[in-house]
Every structure is written in C-alpha cells, then in structure tokens.
MMTF fields as JSON, N, C-alpha, C and O atoms, coordinates in Angstrom:
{
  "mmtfVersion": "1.0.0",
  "mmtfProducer": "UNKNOWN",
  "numBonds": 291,
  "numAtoms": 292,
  "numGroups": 73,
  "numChains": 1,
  "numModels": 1,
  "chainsPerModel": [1],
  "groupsPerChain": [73],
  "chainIdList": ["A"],
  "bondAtomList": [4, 2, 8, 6, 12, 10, 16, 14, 20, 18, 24, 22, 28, 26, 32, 30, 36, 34, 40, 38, 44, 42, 48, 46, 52, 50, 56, 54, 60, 58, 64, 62, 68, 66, 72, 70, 76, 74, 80, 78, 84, 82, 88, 86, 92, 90, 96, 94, 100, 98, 104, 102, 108, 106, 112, 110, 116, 114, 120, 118, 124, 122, 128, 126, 132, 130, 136, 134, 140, 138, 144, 142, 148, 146, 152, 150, 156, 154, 160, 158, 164, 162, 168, 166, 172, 170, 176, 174, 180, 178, 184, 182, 188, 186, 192, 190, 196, 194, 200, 198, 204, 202, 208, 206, 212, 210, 216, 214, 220, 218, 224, 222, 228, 226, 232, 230, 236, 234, 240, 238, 244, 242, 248, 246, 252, 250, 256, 254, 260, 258, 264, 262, 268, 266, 272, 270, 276, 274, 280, 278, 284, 282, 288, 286],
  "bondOrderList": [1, 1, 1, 1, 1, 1, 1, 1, 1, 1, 1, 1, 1, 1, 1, 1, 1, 1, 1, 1, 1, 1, 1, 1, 1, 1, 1, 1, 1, 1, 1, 1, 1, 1, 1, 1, 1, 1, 1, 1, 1, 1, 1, 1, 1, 1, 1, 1, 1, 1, 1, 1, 1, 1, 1, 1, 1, 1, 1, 1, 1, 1, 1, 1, 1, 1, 1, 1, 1, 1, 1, 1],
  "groupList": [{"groupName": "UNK", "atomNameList": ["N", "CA", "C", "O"], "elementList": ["N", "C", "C", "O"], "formalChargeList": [0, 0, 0, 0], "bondAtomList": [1, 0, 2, 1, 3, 2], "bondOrderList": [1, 1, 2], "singleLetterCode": "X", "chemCompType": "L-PEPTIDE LINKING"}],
  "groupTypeList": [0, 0, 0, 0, 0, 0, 0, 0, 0, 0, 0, 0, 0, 0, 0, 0, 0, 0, 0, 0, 0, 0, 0, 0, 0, 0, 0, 0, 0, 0, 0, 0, 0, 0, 0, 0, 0, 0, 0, 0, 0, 0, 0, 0, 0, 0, 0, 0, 0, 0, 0, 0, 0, 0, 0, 0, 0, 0, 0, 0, 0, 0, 0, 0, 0, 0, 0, 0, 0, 0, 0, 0, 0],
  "groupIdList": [1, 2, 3, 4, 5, 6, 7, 8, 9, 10, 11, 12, 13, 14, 15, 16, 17, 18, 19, 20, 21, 22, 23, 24, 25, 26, 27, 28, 29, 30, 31, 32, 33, 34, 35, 36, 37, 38, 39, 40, 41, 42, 43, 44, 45, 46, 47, 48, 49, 50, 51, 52, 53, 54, 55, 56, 57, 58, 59, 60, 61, 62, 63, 64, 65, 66, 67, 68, 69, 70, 71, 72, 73],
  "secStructList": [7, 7, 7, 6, 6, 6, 5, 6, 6, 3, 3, 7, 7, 7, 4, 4, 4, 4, 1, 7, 7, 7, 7, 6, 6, 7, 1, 1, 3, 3, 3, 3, 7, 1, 1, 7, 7, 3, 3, 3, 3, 3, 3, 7, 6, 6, 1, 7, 3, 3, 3, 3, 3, 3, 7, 7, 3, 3, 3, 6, 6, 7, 7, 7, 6, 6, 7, 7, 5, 7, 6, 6, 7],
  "xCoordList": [-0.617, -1.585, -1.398, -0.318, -2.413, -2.43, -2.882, -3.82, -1.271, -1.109, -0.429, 0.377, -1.029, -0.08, 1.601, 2.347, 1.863, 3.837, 4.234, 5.426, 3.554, 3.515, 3.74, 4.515, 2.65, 2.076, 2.755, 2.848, 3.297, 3.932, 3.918, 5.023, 2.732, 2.33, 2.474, 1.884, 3.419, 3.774, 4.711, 5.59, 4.819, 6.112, 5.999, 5.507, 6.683, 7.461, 8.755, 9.133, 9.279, 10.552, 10.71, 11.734, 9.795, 9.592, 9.957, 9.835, 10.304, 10.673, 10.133, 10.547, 8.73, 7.756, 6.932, 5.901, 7.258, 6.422, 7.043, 6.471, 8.56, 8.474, 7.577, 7.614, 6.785, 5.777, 4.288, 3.247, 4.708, 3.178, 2.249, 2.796, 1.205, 0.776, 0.915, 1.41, 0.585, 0.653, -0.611, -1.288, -1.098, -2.928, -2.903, -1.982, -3.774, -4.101, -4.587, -5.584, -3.474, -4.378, -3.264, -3.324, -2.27, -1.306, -0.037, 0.599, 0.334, 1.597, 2.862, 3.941, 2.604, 3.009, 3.041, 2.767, 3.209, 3.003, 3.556, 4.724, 2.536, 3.324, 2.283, 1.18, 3.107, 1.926, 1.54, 2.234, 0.249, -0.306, -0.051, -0.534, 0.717, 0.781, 0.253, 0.583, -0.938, -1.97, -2.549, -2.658, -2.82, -4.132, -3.266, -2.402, -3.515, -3.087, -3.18, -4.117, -2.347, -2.733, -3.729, -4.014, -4.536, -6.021, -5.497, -4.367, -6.484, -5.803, -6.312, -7.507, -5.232, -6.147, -5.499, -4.495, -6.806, -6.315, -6.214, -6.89, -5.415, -4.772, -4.998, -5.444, -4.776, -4.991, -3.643, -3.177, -3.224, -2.317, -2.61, -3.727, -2.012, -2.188, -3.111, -4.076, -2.52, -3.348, -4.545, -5.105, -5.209, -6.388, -6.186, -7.178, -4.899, -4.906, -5.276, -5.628, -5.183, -5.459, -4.787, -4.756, -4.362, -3.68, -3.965, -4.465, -3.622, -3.978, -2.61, -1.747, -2.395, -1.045, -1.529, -2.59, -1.212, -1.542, -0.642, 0.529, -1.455, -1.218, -1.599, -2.73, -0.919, -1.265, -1.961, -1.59, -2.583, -3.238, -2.233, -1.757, -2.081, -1.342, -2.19, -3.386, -1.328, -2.194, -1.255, -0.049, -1.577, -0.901, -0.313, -0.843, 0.706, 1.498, 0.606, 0.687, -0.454, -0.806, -2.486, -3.403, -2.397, -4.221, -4.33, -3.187, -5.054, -5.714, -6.395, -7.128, -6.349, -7.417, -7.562, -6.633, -8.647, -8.758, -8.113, -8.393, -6.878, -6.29, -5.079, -4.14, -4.745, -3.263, -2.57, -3.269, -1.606, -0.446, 0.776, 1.378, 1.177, 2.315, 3.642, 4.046, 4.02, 5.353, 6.262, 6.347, 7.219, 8.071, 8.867, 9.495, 9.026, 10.263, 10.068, 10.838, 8.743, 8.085, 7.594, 6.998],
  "yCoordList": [18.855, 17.779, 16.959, 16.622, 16.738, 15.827, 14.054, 13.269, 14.144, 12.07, 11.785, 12.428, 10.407, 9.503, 9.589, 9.174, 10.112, 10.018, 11.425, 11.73, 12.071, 13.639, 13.591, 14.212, 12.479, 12.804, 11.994, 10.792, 12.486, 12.165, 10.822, 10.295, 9.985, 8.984, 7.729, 6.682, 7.886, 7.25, 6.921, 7.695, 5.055, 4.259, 3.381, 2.256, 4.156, 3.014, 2.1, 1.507, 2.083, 1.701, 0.103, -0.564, -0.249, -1.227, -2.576, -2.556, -3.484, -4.573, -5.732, -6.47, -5.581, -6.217, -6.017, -6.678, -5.257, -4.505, -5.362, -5.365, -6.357, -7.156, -8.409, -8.935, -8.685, -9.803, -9.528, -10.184, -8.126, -7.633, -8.094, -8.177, -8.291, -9.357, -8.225, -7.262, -7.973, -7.015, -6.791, -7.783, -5.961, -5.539, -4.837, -4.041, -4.945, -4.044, -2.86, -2.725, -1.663, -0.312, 0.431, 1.658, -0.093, 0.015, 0.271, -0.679, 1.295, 1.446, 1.542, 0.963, 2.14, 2.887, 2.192, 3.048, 1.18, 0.546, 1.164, 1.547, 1.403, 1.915, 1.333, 0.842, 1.575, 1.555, 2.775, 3.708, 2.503, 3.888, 3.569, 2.578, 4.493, 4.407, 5.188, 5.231, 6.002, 6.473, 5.503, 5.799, 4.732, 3.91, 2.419, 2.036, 1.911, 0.679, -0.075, 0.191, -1.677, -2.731, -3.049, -3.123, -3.322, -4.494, -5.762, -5.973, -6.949, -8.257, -8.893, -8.826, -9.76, -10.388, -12.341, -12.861, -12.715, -14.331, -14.976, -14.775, -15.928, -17.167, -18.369, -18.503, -19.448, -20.525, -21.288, -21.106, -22.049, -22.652, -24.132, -24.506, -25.019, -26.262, -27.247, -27.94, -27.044, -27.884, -27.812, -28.64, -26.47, -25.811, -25.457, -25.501, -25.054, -24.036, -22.556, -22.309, -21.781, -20.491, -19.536, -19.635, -18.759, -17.558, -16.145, -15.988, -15.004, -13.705, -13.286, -13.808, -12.41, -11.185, -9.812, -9.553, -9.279, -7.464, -6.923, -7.149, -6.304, -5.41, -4.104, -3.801, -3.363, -1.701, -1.418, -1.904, -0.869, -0.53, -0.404, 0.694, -1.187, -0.6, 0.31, 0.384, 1.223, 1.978, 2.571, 2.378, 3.143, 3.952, 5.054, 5.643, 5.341, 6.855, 7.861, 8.724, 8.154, 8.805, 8.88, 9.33, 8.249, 7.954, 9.071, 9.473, 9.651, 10.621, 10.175, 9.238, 10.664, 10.382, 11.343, 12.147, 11.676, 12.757, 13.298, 14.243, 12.051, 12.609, 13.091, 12.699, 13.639, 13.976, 14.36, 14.59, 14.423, 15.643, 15.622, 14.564, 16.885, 16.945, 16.388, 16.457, 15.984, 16.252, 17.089, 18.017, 17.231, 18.265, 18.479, 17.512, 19.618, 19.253, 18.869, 18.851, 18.529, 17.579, 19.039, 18.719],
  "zCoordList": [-7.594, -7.55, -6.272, -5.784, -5.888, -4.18, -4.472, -4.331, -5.037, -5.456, -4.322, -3.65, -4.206, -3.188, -3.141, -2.254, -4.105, -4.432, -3.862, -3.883, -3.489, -2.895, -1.438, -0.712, -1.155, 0.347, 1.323, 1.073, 2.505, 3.474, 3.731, 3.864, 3.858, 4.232, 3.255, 3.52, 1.914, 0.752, 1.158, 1.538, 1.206, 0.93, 0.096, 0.183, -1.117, -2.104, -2.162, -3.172, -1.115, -0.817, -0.206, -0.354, 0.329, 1.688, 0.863, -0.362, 1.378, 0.684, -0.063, -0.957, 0.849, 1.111, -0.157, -0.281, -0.999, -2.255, -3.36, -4.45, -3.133, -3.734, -4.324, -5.436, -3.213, -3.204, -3.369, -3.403, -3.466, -3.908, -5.334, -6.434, -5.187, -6.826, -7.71, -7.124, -9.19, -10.098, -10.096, -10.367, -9.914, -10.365, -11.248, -11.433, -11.905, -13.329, -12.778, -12.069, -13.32, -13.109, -12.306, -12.379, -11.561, -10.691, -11.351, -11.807, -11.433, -12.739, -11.52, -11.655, -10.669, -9.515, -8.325, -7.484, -7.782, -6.334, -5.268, -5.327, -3.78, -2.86, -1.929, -2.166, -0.535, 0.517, 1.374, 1.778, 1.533, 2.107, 3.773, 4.32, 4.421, 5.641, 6.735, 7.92, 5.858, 7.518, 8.382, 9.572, 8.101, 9.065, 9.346, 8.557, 10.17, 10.376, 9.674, 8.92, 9.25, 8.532, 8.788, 9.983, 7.965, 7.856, 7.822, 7.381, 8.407, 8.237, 7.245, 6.956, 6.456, 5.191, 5.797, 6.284, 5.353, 5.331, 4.517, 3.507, 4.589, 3.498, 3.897, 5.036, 3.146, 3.11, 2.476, 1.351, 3.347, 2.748, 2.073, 2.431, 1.275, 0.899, 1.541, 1.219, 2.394, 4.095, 4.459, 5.178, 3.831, 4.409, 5.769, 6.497, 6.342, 7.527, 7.059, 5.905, 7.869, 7.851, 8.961, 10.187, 8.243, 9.15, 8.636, 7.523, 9.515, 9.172, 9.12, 9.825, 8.351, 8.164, 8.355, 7.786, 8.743, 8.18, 6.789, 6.484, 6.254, 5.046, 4.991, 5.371, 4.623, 4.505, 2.685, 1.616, 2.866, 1.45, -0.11, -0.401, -0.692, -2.158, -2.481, -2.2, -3.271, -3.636, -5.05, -4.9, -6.16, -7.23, -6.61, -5.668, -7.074, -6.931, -7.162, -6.288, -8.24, -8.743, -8.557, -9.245, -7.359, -6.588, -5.687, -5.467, -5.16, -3.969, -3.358, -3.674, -2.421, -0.987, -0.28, -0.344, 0.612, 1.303, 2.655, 3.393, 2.681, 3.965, 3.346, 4.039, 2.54, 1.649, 2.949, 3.936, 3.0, 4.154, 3.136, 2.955, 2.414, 1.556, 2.212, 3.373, 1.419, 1.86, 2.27, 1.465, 3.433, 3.265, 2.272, 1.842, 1.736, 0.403, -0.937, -1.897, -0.791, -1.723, -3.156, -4.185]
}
C-alpha cells in the first residue's frame, strides 16, 4: 500500500510535531516533506502578526500521488 509511513518523504520524528494541534481524523501525525513549507499566520495578543513556515501534517496512512517508497521500507 502507498501510505505516507512507507514513503521516503515521511517524517514522524521531528520535534516540532510536539506542538502540533490534534485534528480529528489524524491517528498518525507526520510531516510531509516533498514540497516546501507554506506560510501560515498568527496573531498574537497584541494583534501583531507574523508568518512561520509549516510542512503539511498529514496521517501515516494518507496517499498522495507523489509516493517514492522507501528504501528498505
């Protein structure tokens, strides 16, 4: 099966997946690392605003059409 937990481009490891929110539907958290971060913005107390980059969460057990197996995998 060609799931995200297969494919080369799967990191579940990163640290950063600590602070990740819980979404419903997501049993599995990882980030997808083909494509660059997208920027998302926030708002702090103040009403400032800043951008971060984020890479896609995605389920272990999601597909997409760019799979590349893993070696070994």
């Amino acid at each position: 099966m060609k799931s995200c937990r297969r494919c080369d481009w799967w990191d579940n490891q990163h640290p950063r997946l600590r602070f990740a929110p819980e979404v419903h539907g997501i049993a599995a958290p990882g980030l997808c690392r083909k494509h660059r971060p997208g920027a998302y913005t926030l708002a702090n107390d103040t009403k400032e605003t800043y951008a971060i980059g984020i890479q896609p969460i995605m389920d272990g057990d999601d597909y997409c059409g760019e799979f590349r197996e893993r070696q070994g995998a």
